[in-house]
C-alpha positions in Angstrom: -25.9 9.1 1.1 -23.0 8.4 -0.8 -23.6 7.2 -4.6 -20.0 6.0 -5.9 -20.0 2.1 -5.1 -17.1 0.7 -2.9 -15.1 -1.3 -5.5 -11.8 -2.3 -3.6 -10.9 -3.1 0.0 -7.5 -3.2 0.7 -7.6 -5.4 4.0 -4.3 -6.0 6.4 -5.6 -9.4 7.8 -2.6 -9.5 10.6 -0.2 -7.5 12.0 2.4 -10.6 12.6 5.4 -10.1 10.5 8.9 -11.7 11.0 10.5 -8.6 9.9 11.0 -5.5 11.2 11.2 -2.6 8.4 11.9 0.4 10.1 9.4 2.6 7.9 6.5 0.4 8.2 2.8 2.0 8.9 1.3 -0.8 10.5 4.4 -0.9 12.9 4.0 -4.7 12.2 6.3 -6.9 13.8 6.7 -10.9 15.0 5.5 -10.0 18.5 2.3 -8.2 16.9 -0.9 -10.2 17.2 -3.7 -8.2 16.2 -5.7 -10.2 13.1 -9.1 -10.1 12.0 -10.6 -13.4 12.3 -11.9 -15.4 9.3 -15.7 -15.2 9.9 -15.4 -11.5 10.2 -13.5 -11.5 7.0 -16.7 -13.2 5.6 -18.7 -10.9 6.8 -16.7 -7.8 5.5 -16.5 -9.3 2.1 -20.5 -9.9 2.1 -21.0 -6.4 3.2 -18.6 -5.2 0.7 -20.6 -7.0 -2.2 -24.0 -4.9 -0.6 -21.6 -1.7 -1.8 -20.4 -3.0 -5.0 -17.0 -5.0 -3.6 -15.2 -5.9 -6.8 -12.2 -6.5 -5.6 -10.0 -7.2 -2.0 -6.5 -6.8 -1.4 -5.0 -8.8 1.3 -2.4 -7.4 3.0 -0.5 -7.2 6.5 1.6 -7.6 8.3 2.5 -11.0 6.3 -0.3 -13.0 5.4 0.7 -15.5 4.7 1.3 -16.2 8.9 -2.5 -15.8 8.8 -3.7 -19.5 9.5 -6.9 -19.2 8.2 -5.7 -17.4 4.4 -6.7 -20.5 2.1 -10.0 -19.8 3.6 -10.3 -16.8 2.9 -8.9 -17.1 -0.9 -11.7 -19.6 -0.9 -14.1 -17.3 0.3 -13.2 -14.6 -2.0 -13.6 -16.9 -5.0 -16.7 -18.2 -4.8 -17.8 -14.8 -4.2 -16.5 -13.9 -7.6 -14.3 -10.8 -6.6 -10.8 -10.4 -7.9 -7.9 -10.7 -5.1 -4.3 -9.4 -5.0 -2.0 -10.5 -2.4 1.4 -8.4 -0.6 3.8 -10.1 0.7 7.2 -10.0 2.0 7.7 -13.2 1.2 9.6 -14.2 4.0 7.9 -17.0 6.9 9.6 -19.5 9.3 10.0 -23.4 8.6 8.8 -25.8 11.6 12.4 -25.6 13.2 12.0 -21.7 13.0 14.6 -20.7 10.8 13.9 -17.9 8.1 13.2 -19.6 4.9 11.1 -18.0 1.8 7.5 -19.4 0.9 7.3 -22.7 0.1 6.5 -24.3 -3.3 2.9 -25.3 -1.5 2.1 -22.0 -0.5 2.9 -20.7 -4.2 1.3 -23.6 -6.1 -2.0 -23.0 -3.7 -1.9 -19.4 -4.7 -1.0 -20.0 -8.5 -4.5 -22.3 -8.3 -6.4 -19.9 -7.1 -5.3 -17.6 -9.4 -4.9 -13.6 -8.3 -5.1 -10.8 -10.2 -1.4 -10.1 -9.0 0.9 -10.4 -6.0 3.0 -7.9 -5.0 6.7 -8.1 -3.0 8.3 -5.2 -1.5 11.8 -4.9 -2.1 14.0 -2.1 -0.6 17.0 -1.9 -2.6 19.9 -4.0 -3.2 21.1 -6.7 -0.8 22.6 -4.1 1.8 20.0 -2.1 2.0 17.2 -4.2 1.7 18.3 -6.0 4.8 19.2 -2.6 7.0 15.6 -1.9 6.1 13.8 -5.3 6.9 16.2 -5.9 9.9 16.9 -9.3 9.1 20.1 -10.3 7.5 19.3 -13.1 4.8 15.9 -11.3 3.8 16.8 -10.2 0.3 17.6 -13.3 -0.7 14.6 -15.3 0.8 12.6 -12.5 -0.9 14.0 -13.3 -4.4 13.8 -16.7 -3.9 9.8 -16.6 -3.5 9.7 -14.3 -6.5 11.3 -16.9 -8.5 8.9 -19.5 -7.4 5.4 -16.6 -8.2 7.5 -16.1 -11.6 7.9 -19.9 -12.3 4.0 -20.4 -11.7 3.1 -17.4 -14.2 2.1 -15.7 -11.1 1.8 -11.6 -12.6 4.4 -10.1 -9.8 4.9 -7.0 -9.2 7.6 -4.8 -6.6 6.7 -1.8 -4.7 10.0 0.4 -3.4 9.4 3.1 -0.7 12.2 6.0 -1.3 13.7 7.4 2.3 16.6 9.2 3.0 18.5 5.4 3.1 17.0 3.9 -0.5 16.5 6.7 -2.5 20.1 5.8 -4.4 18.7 2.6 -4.7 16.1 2.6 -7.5 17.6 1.9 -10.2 19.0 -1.2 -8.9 15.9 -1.8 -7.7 15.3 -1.7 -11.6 17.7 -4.1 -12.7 16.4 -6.7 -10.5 13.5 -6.4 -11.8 14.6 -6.6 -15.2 16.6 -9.9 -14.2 13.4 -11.4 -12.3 10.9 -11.0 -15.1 9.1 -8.5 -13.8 8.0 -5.4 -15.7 6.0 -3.2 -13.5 7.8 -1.3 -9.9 5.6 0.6 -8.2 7.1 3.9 -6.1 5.1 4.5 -2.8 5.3 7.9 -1.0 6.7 7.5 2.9 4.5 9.5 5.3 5.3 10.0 8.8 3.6 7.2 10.7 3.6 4.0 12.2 7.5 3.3 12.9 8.4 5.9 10.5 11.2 8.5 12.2 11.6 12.3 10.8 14.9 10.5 9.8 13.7 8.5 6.7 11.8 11.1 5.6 13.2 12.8 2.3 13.4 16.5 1.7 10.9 18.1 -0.1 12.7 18.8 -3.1 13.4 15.5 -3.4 9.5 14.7 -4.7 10.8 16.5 -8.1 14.0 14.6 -7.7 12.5 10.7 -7.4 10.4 12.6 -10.6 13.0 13.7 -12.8 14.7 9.8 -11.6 11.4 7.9 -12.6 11.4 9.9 -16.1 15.1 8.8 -16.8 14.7 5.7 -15.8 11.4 5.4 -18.9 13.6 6.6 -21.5 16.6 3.7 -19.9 14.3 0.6 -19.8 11.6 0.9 -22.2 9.6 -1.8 -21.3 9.6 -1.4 -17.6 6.4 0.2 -16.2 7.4 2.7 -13.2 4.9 3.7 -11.6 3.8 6.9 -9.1 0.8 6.8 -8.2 -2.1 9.4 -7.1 -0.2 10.6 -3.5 3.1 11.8 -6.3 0.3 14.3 -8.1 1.6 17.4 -6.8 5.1 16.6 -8.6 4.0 14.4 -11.3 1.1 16.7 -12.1 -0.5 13.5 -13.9 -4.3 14.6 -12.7 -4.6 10.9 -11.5 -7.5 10.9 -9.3 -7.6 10.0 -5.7 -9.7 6.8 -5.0 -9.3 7.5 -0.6 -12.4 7.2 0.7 -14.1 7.6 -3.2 -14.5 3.8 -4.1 -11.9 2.5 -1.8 -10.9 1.9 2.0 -8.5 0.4 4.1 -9.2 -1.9 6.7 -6.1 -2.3 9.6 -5.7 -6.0 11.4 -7.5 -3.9 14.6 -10.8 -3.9 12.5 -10.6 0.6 12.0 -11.9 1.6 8.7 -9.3 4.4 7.3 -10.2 6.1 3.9 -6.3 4.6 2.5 -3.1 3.6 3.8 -2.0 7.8 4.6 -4.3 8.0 7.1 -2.6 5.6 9.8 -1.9 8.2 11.9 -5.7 8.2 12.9 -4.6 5.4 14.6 -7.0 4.4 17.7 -9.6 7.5 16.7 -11.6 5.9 13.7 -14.5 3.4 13.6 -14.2 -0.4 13.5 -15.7 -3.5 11.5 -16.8 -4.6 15.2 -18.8 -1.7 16.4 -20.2 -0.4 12.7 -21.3 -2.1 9.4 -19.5 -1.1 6.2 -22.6 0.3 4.8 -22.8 2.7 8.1 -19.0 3.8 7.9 -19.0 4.2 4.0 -22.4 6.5 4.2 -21.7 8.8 7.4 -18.4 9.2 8.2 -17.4 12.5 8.3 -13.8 11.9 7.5 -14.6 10.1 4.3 -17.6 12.6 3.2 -15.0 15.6 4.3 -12.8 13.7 1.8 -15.5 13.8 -0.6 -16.9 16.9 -0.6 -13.2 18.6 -1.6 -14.2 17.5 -5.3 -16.8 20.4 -4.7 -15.3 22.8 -2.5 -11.8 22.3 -3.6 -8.3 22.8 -1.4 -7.9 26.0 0.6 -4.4 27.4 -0.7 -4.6 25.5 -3.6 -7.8 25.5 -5.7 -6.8 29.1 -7.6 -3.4 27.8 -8.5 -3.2 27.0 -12.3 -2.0 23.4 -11.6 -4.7 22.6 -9.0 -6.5 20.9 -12.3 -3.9 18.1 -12.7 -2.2 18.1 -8.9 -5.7 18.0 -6.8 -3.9 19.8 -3.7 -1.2 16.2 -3.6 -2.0 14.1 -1.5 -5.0 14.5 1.5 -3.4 12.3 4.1 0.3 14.0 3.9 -1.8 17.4 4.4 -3.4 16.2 7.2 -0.6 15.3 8.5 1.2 18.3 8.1 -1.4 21.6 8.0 -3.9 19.4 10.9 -6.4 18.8 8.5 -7.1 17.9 4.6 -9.3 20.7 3.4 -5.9 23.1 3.8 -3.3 22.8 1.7 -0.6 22.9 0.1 1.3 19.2 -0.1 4.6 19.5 1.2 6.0 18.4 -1.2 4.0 21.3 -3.9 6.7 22.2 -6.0 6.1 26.4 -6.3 7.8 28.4 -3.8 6.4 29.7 -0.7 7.1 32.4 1.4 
C-alpha cells in the first residue's frame, strides 16, 4: 500500500467548451458532452478526504457551463478543502452570443473565496484568437480578468509555447503586468488530445523558452514566471514530480490519470464508476510503476550527473516518446546523443 496521502485532485468536471484551441488535451469542444455528475463529484471529494484530499482543482472543458458548479463550490467548502478554478473565461448569454463571465458568476466565486483562479491566455490578440478559434475571445477573456481582479480574486495566467506562440511570451508578460497579475505560469505541450506534430516545438527550443524565462526575471522583477516540474530536464531546478505521488487527474469520462501528460492513455485507464479512489490510488500499476522510479531510478538517465536535479524530465513525455516511463531520456534532455 501506498503511504504518501492524496492531497490534490485536479478534476475536469466537463468537456463542453465554446472554444476550440487547437492544442487542447481534453479535445474539448461545444459539441463535447461528457461531465461528471454532481453526486459523483460528492462522492469523489468524500473519498478523497478518506486519502488526505486537501485540496481540488476544477477544471474542464469550461466550468463554468457545468450547471451544477455552485453546488459543487458549496460542497467543497463545507468540506473544508481549498479550491482553485481554470477557466477560459469565455460562456454564451441567453441569446447565444459570446460574452465574458458575468459580474454574478464572479461575485459568487469572489464569496466563496478560492485559493486562486487561473485564465489561459495564448498570446496577444492575433494569436490568442487563431489558437481559441473564436474571433472576439481575447477580449472577452480580459474582460473576465478585470472583473476576478476587481473582486481581489488572486489570478493567475498559464501560456502553452508551440511553434505559433512561442514569440509571444513576453507580451503575454506585459499583459500581465497591465492586468495586475504577477504570476504566468509556462505549461509544456505534449502530443495529445488535438495536439498535431505541428505545434509541437523543437527540442532545442526547451533551453530556448529557458534562456527566455531567465531574461524575462532579470526584465520584470516582480513578475513570478513560472516552469514547473515537466521543464526539469532544462531547468534542472530538482522540483519534484507530484504525478501519481500526492496527486491525480480526473477527466470529465470519470478515468483516473496520474497528471494531465498522461491523456494519451485515453480510453485504457480505470474510472471513478467502476473503482473507488482508495482502490486506484493503492493498486494501480501505472501509478505504483510511477512510484517505484524514486527507487529504481530512469534507465538512460539515473548515472548521468544531472539526474539529481532533472529526475529523467518529465514521465509522461517519455512515455510518450520511448513507449514507456521507466526509459529515458526526455526529449527535450539537453546533452547530446548519438
Amino acid at each position: 500500500m501506498f503511504n504518501n496521502n492524496l492531497t490534490e485532485l485536479f478534476v475536469e468536471i466537463t468537456n463542453e467548451c465554446l472554444q476550440g484551441c487547437v492544442h487542447c488535451s481534453s479535445c474539448a469542444s461545444s459539441h463535447a458532452y461528457d461531465f461528471i455528475p454532481i453526486q459523483n463529484l460528492h462522492d469523489l471529494i468524500d473519498q478523497g478526504i478518506e486519502l488526505g484530499l486537501k485540496e481540488f482543482t476544477i477544471s474542464g472543458g469550461e466550468p463554468f457551463l457545468y450547471p451544477e458548479l455552485a453546488n459543487l463550490i458549496q460542497y467543497i467548502n463545507e468540506k473544508s478543502l481549498v479550491f482553485s478554478i481554470y477557466t477560459c473565461g469565455v460562456v454564451k448569454d441567453s441569446q447565444g452570443t459570446f460574452v465574458s463571465l458575468s459580474d454574478e458568476q464572479m461575485q459568487a466565486i469572489a464569496q466563496s473565496k478560492p485559493r486562486k483562479i487561473v485564465f489561459s491566455l495564448h498570446g496577444t490578440e492575433k494569436v490568442h484568437e487563431k489558437i481559441s478559434g473564436i474571433i472576439g475571445s481575447y477580449q472577452l477573456t480580459l474582460q473576465s480578468i478585470r472583473k476576478a481582479k476587481q473582486l481581489n480574486l488572486d489570478v493567475e495566467l498559464h501560456f502553452v509555447p508551440m511553434t505559433i506562440n512561442c514569440s509571444e511570451i513576453e507580451g503575454v508578460v506585459q499583459v500581465a503586468q497591465e492586468l495586475g497579475i504577477s504570476k504566468l505560469s509556462l505549461l509544456r505541450l505534449v502530443l495529445q488530445g488535438r495536439c498535431l506534430d505541428g505545434l509541437l516545438l523543437p527540442n532545442e527550443y526547451g533551453l530556448i523558452i529557458k534562456k527566455t524565462v531567465d531574461e524575462l526575471h532579470q526584465k520584470y522583477p516582480q513578475m513570478d514566471i513560472r516552469l514547473g516540474g515537466p521543464f526539469n530536464c532544462v531547468t534542472m531546478s530538482g522540483n519534484g514530480c507530484s504525478a501519481a505521488r500526492n496527486k491525480l487527474l480526473i477527466s470529465a469520462t470519470g478515468e483516473v490519470f496520474p497528471c494531465e501528460a498522461f491523456k494519451s492513455l485515453k480510453g485504457a485507464r480505470p474510472d471513478i464508476y467502476n473503482y473507488r479512489i482508495s482502490d486506484i490510488w493503492n493498486n494501480d500499476p501505472l501509478l505504483n510503476n510511477i512510484r517505484n522510479l524514486d527507487t529504481t531510478g530512469v534507465i538512460n538517465c539515473k548515472s548521468c550527473m544531472y539526474y539529481p536535479a532533472c529526475g529523467g524530465g518529465c514521465p509522461g513525455e517519455r512515455m510518450l516518446i520511448n513507449g514507456d516511463i521507466t526509459i529515458g531520456p526526455d526529449p527535450w534532455c539537453i546533452l547530446p546523443r548519438d
